[in-house]
N, CA, C and O atoms as a MOPAC input file, in Angstrom:
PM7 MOZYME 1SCF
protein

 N    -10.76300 1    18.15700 1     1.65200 1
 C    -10.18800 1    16.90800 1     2.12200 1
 C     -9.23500 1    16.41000 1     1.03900 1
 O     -9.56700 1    16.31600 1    -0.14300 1
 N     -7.68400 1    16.00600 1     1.65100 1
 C     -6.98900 1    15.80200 1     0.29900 1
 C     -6.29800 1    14.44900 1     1.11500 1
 O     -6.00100 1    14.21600 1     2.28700 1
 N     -6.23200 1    13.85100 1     0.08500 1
 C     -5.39700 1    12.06700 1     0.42300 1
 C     -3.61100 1    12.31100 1     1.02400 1
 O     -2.85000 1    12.90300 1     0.25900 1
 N     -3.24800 1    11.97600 1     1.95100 1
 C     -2.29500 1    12.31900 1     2.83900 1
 C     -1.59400 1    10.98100 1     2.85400 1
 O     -0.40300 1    11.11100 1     3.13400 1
 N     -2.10600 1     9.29300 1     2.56200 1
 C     -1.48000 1     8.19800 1     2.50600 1
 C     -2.31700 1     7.27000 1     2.56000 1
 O     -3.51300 1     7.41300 1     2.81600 1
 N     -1.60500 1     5.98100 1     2.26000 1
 C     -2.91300 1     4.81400 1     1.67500 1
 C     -1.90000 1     4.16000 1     1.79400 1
 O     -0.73200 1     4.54700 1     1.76100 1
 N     -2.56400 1     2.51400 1     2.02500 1
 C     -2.17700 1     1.09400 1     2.56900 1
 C     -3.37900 1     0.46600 1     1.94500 1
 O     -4.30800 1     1.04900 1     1.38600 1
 N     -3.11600 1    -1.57100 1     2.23500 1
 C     -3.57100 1    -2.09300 1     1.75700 1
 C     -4.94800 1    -2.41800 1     1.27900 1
 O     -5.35400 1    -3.23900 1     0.45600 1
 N     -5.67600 1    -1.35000 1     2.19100 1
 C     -6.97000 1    -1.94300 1     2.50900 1
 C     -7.57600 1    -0.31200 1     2.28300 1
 O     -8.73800 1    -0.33000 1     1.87700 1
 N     -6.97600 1     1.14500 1     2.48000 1
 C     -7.45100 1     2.06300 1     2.90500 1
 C     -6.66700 1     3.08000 1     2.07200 1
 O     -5.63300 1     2.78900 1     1.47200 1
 N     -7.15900 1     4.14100 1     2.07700 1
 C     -6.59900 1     5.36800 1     2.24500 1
 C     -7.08000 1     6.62400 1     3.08900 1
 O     -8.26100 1     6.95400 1     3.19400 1
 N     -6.08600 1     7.23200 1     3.63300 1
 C     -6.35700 1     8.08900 1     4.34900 1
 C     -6.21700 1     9.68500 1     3.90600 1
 O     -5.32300 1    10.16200 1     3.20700 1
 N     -7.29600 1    10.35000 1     4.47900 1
 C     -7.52000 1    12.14900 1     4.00900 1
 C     -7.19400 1    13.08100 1     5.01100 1
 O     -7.55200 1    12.54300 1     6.05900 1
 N     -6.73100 1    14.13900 1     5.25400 1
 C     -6.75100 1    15.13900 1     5.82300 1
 C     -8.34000 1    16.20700 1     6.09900 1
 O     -8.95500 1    16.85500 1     5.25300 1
 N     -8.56000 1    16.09000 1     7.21800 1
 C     -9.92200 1    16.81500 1     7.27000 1
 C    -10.31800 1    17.44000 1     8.59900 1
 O     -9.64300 1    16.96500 1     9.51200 1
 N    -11.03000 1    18.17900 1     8.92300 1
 C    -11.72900 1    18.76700 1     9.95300 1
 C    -12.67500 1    18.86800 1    10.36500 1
 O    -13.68600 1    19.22200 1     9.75800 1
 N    -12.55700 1    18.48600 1    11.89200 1
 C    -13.88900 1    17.98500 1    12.48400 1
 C    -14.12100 1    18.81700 1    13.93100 1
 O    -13.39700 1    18.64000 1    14.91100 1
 N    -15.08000 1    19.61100 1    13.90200 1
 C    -15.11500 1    20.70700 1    15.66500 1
 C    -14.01600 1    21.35200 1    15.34800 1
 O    -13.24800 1    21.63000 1    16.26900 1
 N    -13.72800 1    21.68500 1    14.18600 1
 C    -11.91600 1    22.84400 1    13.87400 1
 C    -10.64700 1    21.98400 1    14.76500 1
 O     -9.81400 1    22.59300 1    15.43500 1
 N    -10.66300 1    21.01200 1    14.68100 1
 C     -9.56200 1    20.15100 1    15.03300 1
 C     -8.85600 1    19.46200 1    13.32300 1
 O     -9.62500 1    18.70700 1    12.72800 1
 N     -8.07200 1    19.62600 1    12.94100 1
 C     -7.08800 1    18.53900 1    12.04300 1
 C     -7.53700 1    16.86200 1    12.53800 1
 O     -7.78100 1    16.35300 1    13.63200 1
 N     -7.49400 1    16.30900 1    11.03500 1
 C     -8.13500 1    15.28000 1    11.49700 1
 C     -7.75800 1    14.06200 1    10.52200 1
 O     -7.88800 1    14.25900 1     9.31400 1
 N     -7.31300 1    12.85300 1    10.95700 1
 C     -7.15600 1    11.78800 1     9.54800 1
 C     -8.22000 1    11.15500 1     9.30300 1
 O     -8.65200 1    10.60700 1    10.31700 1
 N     -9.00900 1    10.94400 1     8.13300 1
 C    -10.30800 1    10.05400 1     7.75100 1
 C     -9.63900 1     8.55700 1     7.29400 1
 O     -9.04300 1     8.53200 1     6.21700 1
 N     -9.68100 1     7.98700 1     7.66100 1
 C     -9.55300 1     7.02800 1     7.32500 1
 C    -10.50000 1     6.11900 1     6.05400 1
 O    -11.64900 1     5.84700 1     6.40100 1
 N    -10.20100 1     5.79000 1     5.05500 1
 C    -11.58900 1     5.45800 1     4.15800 1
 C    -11.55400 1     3.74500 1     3.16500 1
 O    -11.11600 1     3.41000 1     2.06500 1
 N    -11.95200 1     3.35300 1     3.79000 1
 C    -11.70600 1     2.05100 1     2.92600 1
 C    -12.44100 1     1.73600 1     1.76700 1
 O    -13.50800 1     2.01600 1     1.22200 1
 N    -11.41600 1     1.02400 1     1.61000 1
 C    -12.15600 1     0.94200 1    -0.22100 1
 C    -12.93400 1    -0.56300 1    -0.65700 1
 O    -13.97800 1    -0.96700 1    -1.17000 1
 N    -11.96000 1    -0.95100 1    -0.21200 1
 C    -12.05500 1    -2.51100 1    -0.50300 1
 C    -13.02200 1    -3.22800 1     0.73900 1
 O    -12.72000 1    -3.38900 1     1.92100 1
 N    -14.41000 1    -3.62900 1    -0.03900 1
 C    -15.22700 1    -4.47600 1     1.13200 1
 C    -15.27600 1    -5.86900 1     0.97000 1
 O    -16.28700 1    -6.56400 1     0.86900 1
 N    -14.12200 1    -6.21400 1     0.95600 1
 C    -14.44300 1    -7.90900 1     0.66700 1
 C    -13.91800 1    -8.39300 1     1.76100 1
 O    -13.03000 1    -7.65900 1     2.19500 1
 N    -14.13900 1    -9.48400 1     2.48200 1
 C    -14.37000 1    -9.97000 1     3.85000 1
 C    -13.50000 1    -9.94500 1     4.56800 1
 O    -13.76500 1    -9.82400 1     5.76300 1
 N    -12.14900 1   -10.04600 1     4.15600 1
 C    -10.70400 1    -9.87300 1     4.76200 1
 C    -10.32400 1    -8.16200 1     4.98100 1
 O     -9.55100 1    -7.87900 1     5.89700 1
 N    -10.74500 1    -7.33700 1     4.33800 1
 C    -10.73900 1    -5.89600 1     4.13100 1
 C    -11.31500 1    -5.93500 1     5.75200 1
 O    -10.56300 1    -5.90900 1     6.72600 1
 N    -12.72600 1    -6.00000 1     5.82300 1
 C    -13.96000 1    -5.86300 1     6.90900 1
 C    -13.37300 1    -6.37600 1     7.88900 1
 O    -13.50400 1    -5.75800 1     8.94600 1
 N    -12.59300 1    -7.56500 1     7.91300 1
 C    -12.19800 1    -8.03800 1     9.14800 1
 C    -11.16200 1    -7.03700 1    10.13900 1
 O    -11.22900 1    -6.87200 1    11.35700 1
 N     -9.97600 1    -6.31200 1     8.93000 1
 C     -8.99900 1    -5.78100 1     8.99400 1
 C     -9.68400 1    -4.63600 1     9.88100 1
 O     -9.67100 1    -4.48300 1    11.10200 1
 N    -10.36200 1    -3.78700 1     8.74100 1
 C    -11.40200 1    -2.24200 1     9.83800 1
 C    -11.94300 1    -2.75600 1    11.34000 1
 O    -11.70100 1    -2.05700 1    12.32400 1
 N    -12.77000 1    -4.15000 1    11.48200 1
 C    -13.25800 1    -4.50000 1    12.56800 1
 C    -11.95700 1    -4.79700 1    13.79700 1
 O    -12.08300 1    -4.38800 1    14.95100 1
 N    -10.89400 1    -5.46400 1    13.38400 1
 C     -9.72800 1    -5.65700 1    14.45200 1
 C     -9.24300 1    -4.21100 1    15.17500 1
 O     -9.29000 1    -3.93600 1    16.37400 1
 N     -8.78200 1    -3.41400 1    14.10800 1
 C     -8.45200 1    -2.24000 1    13.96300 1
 C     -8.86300 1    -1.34200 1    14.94700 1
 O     -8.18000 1    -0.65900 1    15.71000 1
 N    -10.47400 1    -1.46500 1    14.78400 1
 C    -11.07000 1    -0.61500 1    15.57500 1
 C    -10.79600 1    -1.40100 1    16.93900 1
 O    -10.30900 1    -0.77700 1    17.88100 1
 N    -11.14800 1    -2.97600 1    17.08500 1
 C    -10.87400 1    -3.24900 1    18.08200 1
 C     -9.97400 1    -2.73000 1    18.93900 1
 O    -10.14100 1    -1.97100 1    19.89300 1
 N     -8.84500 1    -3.30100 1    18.42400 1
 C     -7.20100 1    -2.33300 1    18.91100 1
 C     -7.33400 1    -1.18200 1    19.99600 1
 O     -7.12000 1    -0.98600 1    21.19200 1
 N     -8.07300 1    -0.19500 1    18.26500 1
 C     -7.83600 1     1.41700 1    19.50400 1
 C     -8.56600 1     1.40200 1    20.51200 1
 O     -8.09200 1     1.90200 1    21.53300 1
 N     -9.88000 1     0.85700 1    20.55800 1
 C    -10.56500 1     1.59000 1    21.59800 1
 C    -10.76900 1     0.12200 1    22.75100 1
 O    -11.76400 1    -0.42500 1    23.22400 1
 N     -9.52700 1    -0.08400 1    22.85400 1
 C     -8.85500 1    -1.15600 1    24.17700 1
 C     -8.05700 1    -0.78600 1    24.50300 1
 O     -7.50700 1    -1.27800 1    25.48900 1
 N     -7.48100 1     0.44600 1    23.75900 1
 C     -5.90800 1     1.14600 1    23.82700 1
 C     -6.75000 1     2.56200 1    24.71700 1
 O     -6.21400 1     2.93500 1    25.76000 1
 N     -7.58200 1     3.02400 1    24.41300 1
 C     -8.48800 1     4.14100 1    24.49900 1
 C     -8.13700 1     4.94400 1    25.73900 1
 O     -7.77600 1     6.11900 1    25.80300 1
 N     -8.30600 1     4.12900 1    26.63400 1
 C     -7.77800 1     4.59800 1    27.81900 1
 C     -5.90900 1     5.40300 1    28.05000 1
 O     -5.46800 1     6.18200 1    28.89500 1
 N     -5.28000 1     4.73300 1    26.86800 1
 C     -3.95900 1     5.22500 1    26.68100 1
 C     -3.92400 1     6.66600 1    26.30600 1
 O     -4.78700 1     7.25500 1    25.65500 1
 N     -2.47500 1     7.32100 1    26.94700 1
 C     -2.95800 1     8.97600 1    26.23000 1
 C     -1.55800 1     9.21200 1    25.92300 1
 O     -0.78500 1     9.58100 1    26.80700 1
 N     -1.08700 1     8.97200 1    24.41400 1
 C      0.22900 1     9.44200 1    24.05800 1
 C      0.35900 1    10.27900 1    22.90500 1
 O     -0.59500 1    10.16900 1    22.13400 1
 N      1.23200 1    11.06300 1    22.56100 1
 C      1.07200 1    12.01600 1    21.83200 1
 C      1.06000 1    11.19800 1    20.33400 1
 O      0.48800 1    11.78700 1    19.41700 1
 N      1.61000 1     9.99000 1    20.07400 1
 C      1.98900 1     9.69500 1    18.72500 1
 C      0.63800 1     8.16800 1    18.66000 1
 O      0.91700 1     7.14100 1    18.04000 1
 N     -0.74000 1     8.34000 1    19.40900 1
 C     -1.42500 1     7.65200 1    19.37700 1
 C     -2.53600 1     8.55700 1    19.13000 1
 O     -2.58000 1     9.52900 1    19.88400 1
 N     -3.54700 1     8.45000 1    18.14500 1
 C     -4.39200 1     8.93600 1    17.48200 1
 C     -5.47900 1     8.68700 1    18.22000 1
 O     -5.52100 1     7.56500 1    18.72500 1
 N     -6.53300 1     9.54800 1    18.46300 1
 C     -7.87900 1     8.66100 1    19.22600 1
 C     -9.13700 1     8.57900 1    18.30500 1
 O     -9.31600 1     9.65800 1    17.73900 1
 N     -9.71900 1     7.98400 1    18.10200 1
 C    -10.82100 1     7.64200 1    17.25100 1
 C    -11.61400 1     8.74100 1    17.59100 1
 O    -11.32400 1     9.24600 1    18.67500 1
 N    -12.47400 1     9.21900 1    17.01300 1
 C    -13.53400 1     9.89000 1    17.34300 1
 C    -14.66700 1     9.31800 1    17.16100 1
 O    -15.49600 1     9.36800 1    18.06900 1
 N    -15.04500 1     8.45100 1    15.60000 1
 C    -16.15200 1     7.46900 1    15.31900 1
 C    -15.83300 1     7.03800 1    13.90100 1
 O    -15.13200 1     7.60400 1    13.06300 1
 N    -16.40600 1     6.08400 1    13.84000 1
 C    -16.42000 1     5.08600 1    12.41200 1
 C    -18.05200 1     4.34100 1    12.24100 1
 O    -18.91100 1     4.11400 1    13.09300 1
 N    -18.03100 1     4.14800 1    11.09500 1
 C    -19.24900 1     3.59600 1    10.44200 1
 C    -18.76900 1     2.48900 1     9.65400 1
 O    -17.55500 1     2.33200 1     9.52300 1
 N    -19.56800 1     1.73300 1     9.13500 1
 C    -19.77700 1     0.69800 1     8.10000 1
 C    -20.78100 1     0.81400 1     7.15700 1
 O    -20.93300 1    -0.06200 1     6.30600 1

């Protein structure tokens, strides 16, 4: 797994999951505005979920 790009709150890895290419997403920062950011976030995609475009990523799963 190697770091591919990073933003305010996160950085993201290159990885494989079921032999699919895959972005991990990994946050660093847990202080309450960070948490809010991951919680919206997730909101977002999986309201979008139903959408199927090539330049839209689909979650597979996340933890806290």
């Amino acid at each position: 797994m190697h770091e591919i790009g990073n933003g305010a709150h996160a950085k993201v890895h290159e990885g494989t999951y079921l032999g699919m290419s895959v972005a991990i997403k990994v946050y660093e920062n847990t202080n309450p505005l960070s948490l809010n950011a991951f919680n919206t976030e997730l909101e977002a995609f999986y309201q979008k979920r139903i959408l199927s475009h090539p330049h839209i990523v689909p979650i597979i799963g996340a933890y806290q």
